[in-house]
C-alpha positions in Angstrom: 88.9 293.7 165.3 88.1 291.4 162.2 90.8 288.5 162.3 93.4 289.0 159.3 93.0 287.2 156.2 94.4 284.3 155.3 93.9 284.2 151.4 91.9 287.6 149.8 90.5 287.0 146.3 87.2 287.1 144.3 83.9 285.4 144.6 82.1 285.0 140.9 79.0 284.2 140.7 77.9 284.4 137.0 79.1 287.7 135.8 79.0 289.1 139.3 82.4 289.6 140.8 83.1 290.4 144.6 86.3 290.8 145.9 86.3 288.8 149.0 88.9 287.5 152.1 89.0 284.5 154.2 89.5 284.6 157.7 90.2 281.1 159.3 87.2 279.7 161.8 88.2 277.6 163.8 92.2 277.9 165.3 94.8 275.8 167.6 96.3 278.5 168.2 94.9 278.7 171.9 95.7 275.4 173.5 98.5 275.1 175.8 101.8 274.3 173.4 105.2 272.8 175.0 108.4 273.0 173.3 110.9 269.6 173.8 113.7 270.6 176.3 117.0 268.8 177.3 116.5 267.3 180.7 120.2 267.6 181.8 120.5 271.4 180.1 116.8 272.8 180.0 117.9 274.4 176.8 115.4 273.6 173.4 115.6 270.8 171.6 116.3 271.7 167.5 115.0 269.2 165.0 117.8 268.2 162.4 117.1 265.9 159.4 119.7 263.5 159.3 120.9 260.9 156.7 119.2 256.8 157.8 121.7 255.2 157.1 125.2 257.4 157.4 123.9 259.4 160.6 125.3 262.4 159.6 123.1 265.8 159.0 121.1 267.0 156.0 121.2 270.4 155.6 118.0 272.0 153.4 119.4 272.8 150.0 120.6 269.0 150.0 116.8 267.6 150.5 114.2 266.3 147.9 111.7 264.5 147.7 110.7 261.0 146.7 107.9 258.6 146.1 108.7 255.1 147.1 107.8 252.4 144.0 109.7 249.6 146.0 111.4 249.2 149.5 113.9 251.1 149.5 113.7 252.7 145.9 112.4 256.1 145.2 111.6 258.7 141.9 113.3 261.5 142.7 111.5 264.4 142.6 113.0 268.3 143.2 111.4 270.8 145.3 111.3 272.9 141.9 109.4 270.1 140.3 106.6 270.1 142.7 106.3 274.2 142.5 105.9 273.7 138.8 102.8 271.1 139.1 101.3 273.2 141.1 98.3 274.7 140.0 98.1 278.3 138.5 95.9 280.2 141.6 93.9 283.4 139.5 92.9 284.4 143.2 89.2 283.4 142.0 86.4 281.3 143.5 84.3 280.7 141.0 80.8 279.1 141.8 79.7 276.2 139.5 76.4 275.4 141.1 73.6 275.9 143.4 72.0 273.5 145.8 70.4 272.6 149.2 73.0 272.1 151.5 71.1 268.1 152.8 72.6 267.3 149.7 76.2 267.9 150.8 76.8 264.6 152.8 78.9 266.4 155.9 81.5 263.7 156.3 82.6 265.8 153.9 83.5 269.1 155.5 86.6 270.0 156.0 87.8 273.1 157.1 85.6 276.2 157.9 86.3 279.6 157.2 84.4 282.7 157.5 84.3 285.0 154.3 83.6 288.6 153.9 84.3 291.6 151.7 87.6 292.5 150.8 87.0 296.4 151.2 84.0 299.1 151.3 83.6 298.8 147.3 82.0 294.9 147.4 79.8 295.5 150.4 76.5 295.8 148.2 77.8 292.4 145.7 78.3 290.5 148.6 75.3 291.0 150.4 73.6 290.5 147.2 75.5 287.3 146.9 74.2 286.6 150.5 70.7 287.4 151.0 69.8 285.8 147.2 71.1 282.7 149.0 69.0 282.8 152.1 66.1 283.7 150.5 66.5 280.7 147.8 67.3 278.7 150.6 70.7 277.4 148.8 74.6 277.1 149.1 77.2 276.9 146.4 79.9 275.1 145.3 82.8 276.8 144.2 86.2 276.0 142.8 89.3 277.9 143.6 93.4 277.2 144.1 93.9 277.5 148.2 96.4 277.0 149.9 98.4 275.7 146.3 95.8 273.3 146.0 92.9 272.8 144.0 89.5 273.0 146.3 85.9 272.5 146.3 84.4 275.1 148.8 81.2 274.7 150.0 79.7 278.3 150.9 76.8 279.3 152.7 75.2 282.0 154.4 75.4 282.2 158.0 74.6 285.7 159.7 75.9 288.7 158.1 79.0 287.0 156.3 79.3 283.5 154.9 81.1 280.8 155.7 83.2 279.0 153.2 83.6 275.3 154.0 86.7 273.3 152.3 85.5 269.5 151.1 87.7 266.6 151.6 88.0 264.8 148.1 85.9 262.0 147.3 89.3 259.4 147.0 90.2 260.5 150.5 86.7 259.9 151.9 86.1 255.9 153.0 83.0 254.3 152.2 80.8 254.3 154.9 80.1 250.6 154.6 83.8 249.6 155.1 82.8 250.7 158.9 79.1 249.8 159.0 78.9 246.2 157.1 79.7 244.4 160.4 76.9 245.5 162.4 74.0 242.9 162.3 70.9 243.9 161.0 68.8 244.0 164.5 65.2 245.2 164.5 64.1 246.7 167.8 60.5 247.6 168.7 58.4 247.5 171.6 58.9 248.7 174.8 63.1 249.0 174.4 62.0 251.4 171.3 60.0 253.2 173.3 62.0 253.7 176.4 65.1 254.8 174.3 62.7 257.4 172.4 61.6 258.7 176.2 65.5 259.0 177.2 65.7 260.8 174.4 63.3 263.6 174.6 63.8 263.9 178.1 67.6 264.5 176.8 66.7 267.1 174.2 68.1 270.6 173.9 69.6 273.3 172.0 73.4 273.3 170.6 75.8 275.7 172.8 78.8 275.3 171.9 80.3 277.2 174.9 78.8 274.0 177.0 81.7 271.8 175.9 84.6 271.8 177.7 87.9 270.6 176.8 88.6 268.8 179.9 92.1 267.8 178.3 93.2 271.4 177.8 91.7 272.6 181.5 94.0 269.7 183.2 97.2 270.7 181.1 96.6 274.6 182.6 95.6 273.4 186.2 99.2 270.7 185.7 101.0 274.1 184.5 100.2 276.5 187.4 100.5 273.7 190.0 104.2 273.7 188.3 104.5 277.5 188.8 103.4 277.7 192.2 105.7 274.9 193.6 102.7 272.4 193.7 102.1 269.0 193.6 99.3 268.5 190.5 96.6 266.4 191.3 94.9 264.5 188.2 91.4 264.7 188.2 89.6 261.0 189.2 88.8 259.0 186.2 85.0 258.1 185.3 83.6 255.4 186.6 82.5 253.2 183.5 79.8 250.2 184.4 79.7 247.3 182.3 76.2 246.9 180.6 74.9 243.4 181.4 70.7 244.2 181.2 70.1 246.4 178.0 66.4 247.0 179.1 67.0 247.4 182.6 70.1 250.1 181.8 67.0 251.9 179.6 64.2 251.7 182.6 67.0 252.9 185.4 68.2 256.1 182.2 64.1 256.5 181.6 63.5 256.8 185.7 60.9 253.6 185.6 61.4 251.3 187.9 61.6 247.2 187.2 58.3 246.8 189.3 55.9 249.7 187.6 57.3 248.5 184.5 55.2 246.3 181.8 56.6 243.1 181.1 59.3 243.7 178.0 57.5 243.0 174.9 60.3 244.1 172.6 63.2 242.6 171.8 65.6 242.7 169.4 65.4 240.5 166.3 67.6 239.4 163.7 66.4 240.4 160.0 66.4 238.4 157.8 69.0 237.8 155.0 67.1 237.9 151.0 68.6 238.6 147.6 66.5 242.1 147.8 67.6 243.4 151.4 69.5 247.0 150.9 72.7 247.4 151.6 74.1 248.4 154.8 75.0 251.8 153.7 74.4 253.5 150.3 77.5 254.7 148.8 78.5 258.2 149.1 77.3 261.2 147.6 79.9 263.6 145.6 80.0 266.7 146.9 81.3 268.2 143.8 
C-alpha cells in the first residue's frame, strides 16, 4: 500500500499539466520515542509555556511572536500577521529549467520525497514527464509553495516514479571555505599516494543501504527489552581507537605490506607553495536555483 500523501498538486512542465502527490522518503517515525515521566508519580510530563520573568503560565491565545532588535526588546508580531505573509500556495510545481543533475552541488539537498500521479487520469503525462527525462539524461528545477513556504525542488527520475528533492537556500548554505581554508595545502605523491589508492580499491564496493546499521537505535531496543524482562542492560564495549603516530606505516599495515618487503618511502608530503596566482581553497558555491 502506497504511503499517503503529504501535499497533492500539479506538476507543469510547459503546457503539460499532471496532477501529482508527494509521499515523504525518508521518516523518524520508526525509531524508539520516550515520552518525559515524573520519577516520584510515573505519570507524563505536560509542557506549559510560562511567563520569564513572572513564572506564571501562558495560555495559547495570549502568545505571539517576536523578533529581538535589542536584548531584551522585541517587534511584536501576531500569529495573524505571519498567516498573511505567507505565500499564496496555487497547489502548482512549476518547472523553470532543465539540467544535468552534477550541476546541482548536493550540499544542497534537503529533503527527499517520492512523487507520483495523483489518480489513473495523469498516468500517461507523468510517464511522459519521466521517461523524456531519462532519456535526455536531465532533472528539473521547480518552484512551488510547500509546506507554507516557498521551495526549489529538484526532481529527477528514479525507477518508475520520481523523486522530488527540496533545496536548502543559498543564504542558509555556508561557504565551503569557512570550513576548508585552514587545512594546509599538502602535496602527497609517491609511494603514500599509492598505498592509499591500493587501500582504496581493495575497499571498493557497491552502495547497500540495508548494510548500515544504526547501532544507536539497536542499543536503545536491546536497553528497552532488558527493562521488560527484569534485566540488567549491558552497553555494548566501546571501540578501541589507536592513536596514529606513523602515517605510512598505518597505510603499509591497512595495504597488508609489511615494513620489510616494502620500498624505502619515497613520498612525502610537501608543503605548496604560497603565489599571488594559487586557487583558492574552495570555489564558491554553485546556486542551485
Amino acid at each position: 500500500m502506497a504511503p499517503r500523501a503529504v501535499w497533492k498538486g500539479y506538476l507543469k512542465v510547459a503546457e503539460i499539466i499532471c496532477p501529482v502527490a508527494l509521499h515523504t522518503a525518508a521518516s523518524t517515525s520508526e525509531r524508539i520515542a520516550f515520552h518525559t515521566l515524573n520519577r516520584a508519580t510515573g505519570n507524563r510530563i505536560r509542557r506549559q509555556f510560562v511567563d520569564q520573568d513572572t513564572g506564571k503560565p501562558v495560555e495559547t491565545d495570549e502568545q505571539i511572536k517576536g523578533y529581538e532588535i535589542a536584548a531584551g526588546e522585541y517587534v511584536e508580531i501576531d500569529p495573524e500577521e505571519i498567516a498573511a505573509a505567507t505565500p499564496e500556495s496555487d497547489k502548482t510545481l512549476a518547472v523553470e529549467t532543465f539540467l544535468k543533475l552534477d550541476q546541482v552541488d548536493d550540499v544542497y539537498f534537503d529533503r527527499p520525497y517520492y512523487l507520483t500521479p495523483a489518480d489513473k487520469a495523469a498516468m500517461e503525462a507523468f510517464v511522459l514527464i519521466r521517461d523524456g527525462m531519462r532519456k535526455s539524461g536531465a532533472v528539473a528545477i521547480a518552484r512551488a509553495v510547500l509546506f507554507r513556504r516557498m521551495r526549489s525542488v529538484l526532481i529527477r527520475p528514479d525507477e518508475e516514479g520520481l523523486v522530488a528533492t527540496t533545496l536548502s537556500f543559498d543564504y542558509a548554505v555556508r561557504p565551503a571555505r569557512e570550513a576548508f581554508d585552514p587545512i594546509p595545502k599538502l602535496k602527497i605523491e609517491g609511494e603514500m599516494l599509492e598505498l592509499a589508492k591500493h587501500i582504496i580499491e581493495t575497499k571498493r564496493g557497491t552502495f547497500d543501504p540495508a548494510a548500515f546499521d544504526d547501532r544507536y537505535e539497536a542499543a536503545l531496543a536491546d536497553l528497552v527489552k532488558a527493562k521488560l524482562e527484569g534485566k540488567t542492560f549491558k552497553a555494548p564495549p566501546p571501540r578501541k581507537t589507536a592513536k596514529v603516530v606513523d602515517l605510512m606505516a598505518a597505510l603499509r599495515e591497512s595495504a597488508g605490506v609489511k615494513a620489510k618487503e616494502s620500498a624505502p618511502a619515497k613520498g612525502k608530503a610537501k608543503t605548496a607553495s604560497k603565489s599571488k596566482t594559487a586557487k583558492p581553497a574552495a570555489a564558491p558555491r554553485r546556486k542551485a536555483s
